[in-house]
C-alpha positions in Angstrom: 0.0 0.0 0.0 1.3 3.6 -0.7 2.3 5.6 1.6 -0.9 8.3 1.6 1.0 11.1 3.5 1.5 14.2 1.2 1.7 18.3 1.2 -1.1 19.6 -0.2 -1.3 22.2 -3.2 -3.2 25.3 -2.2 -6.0 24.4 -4.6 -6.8 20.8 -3.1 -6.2 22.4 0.9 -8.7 25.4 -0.1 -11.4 22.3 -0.8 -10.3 20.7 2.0 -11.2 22.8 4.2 -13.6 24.9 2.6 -15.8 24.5 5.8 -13.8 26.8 7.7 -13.8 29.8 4.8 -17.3 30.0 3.9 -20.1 30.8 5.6 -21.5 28.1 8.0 -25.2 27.0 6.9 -25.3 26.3 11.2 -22.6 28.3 13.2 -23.3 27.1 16.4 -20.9 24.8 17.9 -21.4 23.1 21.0 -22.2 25.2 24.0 -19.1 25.8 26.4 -20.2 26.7 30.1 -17.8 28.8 32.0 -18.0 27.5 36.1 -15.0 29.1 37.0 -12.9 32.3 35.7 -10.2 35.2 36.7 -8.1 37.2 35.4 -5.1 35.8 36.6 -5.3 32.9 33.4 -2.6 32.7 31.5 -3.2 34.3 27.9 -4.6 32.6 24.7 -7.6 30.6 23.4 -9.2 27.4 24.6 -8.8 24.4 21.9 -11.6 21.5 22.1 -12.7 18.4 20.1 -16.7 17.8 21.8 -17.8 14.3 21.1 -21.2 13.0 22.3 -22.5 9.6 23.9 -20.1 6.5 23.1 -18.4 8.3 20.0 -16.8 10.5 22.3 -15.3 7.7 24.3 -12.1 6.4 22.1 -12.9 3.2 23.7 -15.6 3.1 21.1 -19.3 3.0 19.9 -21.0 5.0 17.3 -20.4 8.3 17.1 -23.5 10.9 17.7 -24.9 12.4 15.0 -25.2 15.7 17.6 -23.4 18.8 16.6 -19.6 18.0 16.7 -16.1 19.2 15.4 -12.9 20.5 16.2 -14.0 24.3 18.0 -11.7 27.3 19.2 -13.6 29.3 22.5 -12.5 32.4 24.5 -12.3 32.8 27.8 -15.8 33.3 28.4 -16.6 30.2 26.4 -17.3 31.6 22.9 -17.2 29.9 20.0 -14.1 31.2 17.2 -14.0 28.6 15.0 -15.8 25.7 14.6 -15.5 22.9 11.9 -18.8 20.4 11.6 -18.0 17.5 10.7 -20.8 14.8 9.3 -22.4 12.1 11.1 -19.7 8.9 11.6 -17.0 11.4 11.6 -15.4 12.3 15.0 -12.3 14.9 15.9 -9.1 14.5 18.9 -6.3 16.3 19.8 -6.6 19.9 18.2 -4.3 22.0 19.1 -1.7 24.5 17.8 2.5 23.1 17.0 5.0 23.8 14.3 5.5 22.7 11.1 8.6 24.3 8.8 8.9 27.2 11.4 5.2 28.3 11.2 2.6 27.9 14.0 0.3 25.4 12.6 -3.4 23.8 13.6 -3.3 20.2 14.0 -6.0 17.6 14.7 -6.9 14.3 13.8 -9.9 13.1 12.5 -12.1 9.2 12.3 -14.6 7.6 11.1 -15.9 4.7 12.6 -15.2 3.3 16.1 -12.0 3.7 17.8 -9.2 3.0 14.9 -11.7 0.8 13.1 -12.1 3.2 10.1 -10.0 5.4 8.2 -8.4 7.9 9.9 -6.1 11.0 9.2 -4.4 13.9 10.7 -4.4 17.2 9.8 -2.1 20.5 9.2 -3.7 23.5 9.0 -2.1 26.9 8.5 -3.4 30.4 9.9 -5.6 31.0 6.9 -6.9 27.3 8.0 -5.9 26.5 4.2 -5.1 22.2 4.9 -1.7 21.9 4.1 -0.9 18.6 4.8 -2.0 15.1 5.8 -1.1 11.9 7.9 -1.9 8.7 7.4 -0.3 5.4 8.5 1.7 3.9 6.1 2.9 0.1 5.3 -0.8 -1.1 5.1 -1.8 -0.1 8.4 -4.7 2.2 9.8 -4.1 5.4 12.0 -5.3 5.7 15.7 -6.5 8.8 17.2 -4.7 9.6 19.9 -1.5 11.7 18.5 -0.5 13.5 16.4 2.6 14.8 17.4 4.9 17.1 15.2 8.7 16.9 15.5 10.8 19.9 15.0 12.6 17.6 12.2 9.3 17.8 9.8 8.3 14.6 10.6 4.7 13.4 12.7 4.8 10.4 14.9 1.4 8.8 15.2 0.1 5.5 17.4 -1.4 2.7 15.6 -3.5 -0.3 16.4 -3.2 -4.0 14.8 -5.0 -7.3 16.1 -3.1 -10.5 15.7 -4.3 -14.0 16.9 -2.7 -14.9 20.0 -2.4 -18.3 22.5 -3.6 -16.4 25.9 -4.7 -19.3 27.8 -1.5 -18.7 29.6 -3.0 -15.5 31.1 -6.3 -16.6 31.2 -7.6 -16.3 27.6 -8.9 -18.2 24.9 -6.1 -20.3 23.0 -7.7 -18.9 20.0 -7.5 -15.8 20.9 -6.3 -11.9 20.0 -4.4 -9.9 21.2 -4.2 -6.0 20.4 -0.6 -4.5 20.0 0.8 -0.8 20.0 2.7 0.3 17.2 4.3 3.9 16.6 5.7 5.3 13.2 7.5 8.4 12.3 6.2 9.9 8.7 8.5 12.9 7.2 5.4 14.9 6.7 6.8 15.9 3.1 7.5 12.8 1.2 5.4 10.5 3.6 8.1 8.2 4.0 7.8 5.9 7.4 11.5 6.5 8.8 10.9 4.4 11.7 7.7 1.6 13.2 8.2 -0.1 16.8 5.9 -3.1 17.6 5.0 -3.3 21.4 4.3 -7.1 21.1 8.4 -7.1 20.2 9.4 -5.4 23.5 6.7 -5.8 25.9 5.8 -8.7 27.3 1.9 -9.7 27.7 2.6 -10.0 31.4 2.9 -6.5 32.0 -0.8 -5.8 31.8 -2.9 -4.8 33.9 -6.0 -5.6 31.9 -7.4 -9.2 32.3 -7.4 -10.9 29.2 -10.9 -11.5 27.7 -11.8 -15.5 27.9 -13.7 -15.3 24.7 -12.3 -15.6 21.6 -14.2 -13.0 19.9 -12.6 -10.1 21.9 -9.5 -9.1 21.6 -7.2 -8.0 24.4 -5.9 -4.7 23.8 -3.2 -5.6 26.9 -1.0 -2.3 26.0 -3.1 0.5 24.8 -1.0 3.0 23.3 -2.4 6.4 24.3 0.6 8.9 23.8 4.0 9.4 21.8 5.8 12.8 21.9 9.9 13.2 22.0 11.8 13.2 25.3 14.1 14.9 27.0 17.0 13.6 25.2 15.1 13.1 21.5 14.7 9.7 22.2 11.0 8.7 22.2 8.2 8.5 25.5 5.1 6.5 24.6 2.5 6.0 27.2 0.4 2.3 27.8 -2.5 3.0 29.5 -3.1 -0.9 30.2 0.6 -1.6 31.3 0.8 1.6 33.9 3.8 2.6 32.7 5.1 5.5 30.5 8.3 4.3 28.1 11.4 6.1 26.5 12.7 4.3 23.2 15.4 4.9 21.2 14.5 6.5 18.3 16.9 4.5 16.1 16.9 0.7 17.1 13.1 1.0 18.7 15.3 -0.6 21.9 13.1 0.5 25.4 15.5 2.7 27.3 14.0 2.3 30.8 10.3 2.0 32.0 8.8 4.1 34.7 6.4 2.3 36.8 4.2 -0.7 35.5 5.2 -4.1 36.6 9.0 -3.8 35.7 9.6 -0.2 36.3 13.5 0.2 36.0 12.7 3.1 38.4 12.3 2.4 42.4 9.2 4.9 42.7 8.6 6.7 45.6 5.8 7.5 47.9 2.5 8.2 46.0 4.7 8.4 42.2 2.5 4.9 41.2 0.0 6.1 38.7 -2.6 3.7 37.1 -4.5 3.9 33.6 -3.0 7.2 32.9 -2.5 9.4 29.5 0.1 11.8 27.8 3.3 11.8 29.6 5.3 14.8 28.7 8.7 15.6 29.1 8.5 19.1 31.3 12.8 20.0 31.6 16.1 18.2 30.8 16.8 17.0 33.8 14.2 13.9 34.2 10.7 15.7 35.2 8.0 14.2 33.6 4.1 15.2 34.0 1.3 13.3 33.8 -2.6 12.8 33.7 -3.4 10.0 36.2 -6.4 8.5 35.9 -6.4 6.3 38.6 -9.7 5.1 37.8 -11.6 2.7 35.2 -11.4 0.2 37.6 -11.0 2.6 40.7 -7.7 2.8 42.5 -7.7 6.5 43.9 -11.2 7.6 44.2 -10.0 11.0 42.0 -7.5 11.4 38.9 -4.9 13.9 39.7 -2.2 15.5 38.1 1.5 14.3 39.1 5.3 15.7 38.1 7.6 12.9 38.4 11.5 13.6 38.7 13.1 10.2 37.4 17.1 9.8 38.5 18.3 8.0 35.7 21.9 7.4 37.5 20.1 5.8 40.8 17.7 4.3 39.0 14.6 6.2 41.4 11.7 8.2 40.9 10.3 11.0 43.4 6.7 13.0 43.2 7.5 16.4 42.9 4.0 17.8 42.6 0.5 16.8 42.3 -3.1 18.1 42.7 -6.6 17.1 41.8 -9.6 19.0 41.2 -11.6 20.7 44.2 -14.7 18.5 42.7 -12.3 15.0 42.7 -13.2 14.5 39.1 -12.0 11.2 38.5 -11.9 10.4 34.5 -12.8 6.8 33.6 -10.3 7.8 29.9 -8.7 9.9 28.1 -7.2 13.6 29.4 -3.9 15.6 29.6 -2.2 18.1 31.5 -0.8 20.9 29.3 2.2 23.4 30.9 1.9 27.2 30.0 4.3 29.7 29.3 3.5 31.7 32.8 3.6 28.3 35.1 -0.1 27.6 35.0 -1.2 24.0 33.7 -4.2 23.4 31.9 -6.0 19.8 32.1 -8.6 18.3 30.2 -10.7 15.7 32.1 -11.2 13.3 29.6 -14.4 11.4 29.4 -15.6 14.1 31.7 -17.3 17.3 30.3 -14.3 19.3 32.1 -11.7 21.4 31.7 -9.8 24.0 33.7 -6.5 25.3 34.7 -4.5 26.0 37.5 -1.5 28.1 38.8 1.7 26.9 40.3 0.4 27.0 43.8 -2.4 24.6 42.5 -5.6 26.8 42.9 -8.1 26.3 40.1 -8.5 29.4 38.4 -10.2 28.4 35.6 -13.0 25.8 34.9 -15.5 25.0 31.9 -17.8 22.2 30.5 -19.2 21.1 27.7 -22.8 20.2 28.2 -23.6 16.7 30.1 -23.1 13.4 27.8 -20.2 15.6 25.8 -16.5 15.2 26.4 -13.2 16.2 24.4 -10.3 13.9 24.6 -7.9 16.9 25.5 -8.0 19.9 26.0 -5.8 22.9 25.4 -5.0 26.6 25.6 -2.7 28.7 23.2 -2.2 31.6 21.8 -3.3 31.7 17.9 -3.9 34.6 15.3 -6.4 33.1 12.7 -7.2 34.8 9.5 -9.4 33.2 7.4 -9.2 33.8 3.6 -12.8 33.8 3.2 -14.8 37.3 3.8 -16.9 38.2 6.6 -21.0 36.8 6.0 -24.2 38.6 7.1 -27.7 37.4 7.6 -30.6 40.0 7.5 -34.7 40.0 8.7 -36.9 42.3 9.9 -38.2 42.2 13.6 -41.9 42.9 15.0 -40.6 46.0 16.4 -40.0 47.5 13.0 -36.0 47.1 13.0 -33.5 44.3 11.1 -31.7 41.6 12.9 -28.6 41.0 11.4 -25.9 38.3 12.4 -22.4 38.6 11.5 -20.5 35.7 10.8 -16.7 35.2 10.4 -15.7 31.9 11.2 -12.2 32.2 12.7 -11.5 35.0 12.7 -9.4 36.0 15.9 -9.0 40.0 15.8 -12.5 40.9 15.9 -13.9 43.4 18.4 -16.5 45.2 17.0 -19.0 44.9 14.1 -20.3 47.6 12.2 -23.7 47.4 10.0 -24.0 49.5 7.3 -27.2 50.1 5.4 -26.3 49.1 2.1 -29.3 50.7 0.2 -28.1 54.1 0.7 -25.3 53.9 -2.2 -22.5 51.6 -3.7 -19.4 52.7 -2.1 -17.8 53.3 2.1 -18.4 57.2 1.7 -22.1 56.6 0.8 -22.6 53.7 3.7 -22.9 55.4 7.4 -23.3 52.7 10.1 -26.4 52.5 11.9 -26.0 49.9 14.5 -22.8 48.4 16.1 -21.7 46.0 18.3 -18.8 43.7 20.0 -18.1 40.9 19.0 -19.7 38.5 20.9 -18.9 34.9 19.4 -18.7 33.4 16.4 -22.3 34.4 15.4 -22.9 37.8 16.6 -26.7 39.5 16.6 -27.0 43.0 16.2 -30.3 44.9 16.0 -30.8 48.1 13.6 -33.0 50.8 14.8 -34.5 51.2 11.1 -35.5 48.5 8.5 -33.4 47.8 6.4 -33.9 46.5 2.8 -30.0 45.2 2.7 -27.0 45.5 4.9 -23.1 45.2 4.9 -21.2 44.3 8.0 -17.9 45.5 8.7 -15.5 43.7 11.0 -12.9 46.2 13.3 -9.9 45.3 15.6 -9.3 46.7 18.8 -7.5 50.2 17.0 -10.9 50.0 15.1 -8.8 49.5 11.6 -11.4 47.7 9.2 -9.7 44.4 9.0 -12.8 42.6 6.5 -15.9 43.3 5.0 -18.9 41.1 4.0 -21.0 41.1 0.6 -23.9 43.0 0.6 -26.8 40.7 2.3 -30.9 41.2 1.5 -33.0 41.1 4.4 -35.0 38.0 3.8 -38.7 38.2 5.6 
């Protein structure tokens, strides 16, 4: 099978992602409820993926045909941008990284249950032109949980593959299967796979810490591959939620370097460092700190999940809890989540299967919570700073009310430097001298209402930044009865 990982022209990325520079026939995204805010949050944008019922649960199940896709919010939980995606299509892992110097959009996106149908990532630029695709390569099929981008212009993505498998020894069927991990890294240019590590090759089946199924139908997913990113030293940290143990491998033989905790830690963990059924390790300085999302639940071992910073000596072989908190609610997370670090010290988490997000400060007081609306969850969650500038214009809707004036909303999906909308009545002449605005308004999400004092037979909006520079106009819009 070839390799489908390629750059995109501009042509085939404009219909790509034509969604996000048109107008939306719906612009409303799913609601975000702010529980929690201050002003002491660090700066930037809040990046989500909502899924619904079982679809939103990468352990799998139909996806919800409810309003769904990748979604920017503010602060106060309004929408910026906002991709819908069709029914059987789900999103994970948007977020903002770097690709050839340039800050970049990245998500990944599925159809079917968890890794069962085709799935790709994808590289969006500030103009949210597509400008790149990932897709496994040597015959196999893409899971959802990474997409990672290297500062070498390549992507390292997690994979799934079922293989039959003697289990009896653990418990299982002797006709059984058995569900391995596998990682590749794809230079992102000529979608060549420059490396692919098998977990079944270097991790035992004895180091789960899932039972293995006794029927012969199921297949034991005894490793569960939930995170890849580079570590400290270039090398490679994975994550196995199922094993309990976060791994560094050497990015050229695929040899495991060491294993913190799990069944065979090389580490000697310290008090309270054992984590269980936990998600995206990261590599936090050069000198052996790693943070994590803990679980701890799905089965229960802590009654919460929690946060942890582990410092892992890798001369005397021992690992010490540096830091930890929870949330004042004990949210525990049955799957998925991640812990993000911020450029001002603050750390924002996503909760997983939970509706939940929030951050906190370095003394661990929440200053920030949200939720999506109950039966909703995004598998992380994110903040950043981002500057998006669609190529597509502003749009304008236009009726009269009962009391005699126009409604108009102004549209302009993605667009980040927005403050203030300006109508303009566009029946009183063809050029900006001959237009005078009679209503205006800030912007107050992606679909913003105004209300005119007059009637208006057709209107223009005009989008302004904070210096009030014009920064887009739309087309001229009817008012439709």
């Amino acid at each position: 099978m070839k390799v489908c990982v390629r750059t995109l022209s501009r042509g085939a990325a404009l219909a790509i992602a034509l969604v996000s520079t048109v107008a939306l026939a719906d612009p409303h995204p799913v609601p975000i409820t702010v529980l929690k805010s201050s002003p002491r949050t660090a700066r930037g944008l809040i990046f989500l993926t909502p899924n619904a019922g079982p679809g939103g649960n990468p352990s799998g199940g139909p996806t919800s045909a409810a309003p769904h896709g990748p979604e920017i919010v503010d602060g106060q939980g309004l929408a910026v941008w906002f991709d819908p995606l069709p029914a059987g299509t789900s999103a994970y892992d948007l977020r903002v990284q770097q690709y050839r110097g340039e800050p970049v959009l990245t998500w990944i996106q599925s159809q079917g249950p968890f890794s069962t149908g085709p799935t790709t990532g994808y590289i969006a630029d500030r103009h949210y032109r597509v400008i790149a695709t990932v897709n496994a390569g040597n015959g196999l099929t893409a899971d959802i949980h990474e997409l990672f981008l290297t500062p070498h212009g390549t992507a390292l993505i997690p994979i799934y593959r079922t293989l039959p498998a003697d289990l009896s020894a653990y418990g299982g069927s002797a006709s059984g299967k058995v569900t391995e991990g596998i990682v590749q890294e794809i230079d992102i240019a000529t979608g060549q796979v420059i490396f692919e590590w098998h977990s079944l090759e270097h991790i035992g089946l004895d180091e789960s810490h899932s039972p293995a199924p006794t029927s012969s139908g199921v297949a034991w997913d005894y490793f569960h591959l939930n995170a890849v990113s580079l570590d400290e030293d270039d090398n490679l940290l994975i994550d196995a939620r199922n094993t309990w143990a976060a791994y560094r491998l050497d990015r050229r033989t695929g040899e495991v370097i060491w294993r913190l905790g799990g069944k065979k830690s090389d580490f000697a963990l310290g008090p309270d460092v054992a984590f269980a059924w936990q998600h995206n390790p990261t590599a936090v300085d050069h000198h052996g700190l790693v943070r994590i999302f803990d679980n701890e639940a799905s089965p229960a071992v802590l009654p919460y999940s929690r946060v942890i910073w582990v410092r892992h000596d890798d001369r005397n072989k021992t690992a010490t809890l540096e830091r930890w908190f929870k949330h004042p609610d004990g949210l525990s997370a049955g799957s998925q989540g991640n812990a993000q670090g911020l450029d001002n010290g603050d750390t924002f988490v996503g909760w997983g299967q939970l509706p939940r997000f929030s951050e906190f400060d370095e003394q661990n007081d929440l200053l920030f919570d949200g939720s999506l609306p109950a039966g909703y969850n995004s598998y992380r969650a994110y903040r950043f700073e981002w500057d998006g500038e669609p190529e597509g214009s502003p749009t304008a809707t236009a009726q009269p009310t009962s009391g005699g004036g126009t409604l108009v909303h102004a549209i302009w999906n993605g667009a980040t430097r927005v403050a203030r909308w300006d109508v303009l009545d566009a029946s009183a002449g063809t050029g900006d001298d001959d237009r005078r605005p009679v209503a205006s308004a800030a912007w107050n999400g992606l679909d913003t209402a105004i209300t005119t004092g007059p009637s208006l037979q057709s209107v223009v909006v005009v989008a302004r930044d904070r210096e009030g520079r014009r920064i887009g106009q739309s087309a001229v819009t009817v008012a439709s009865p």
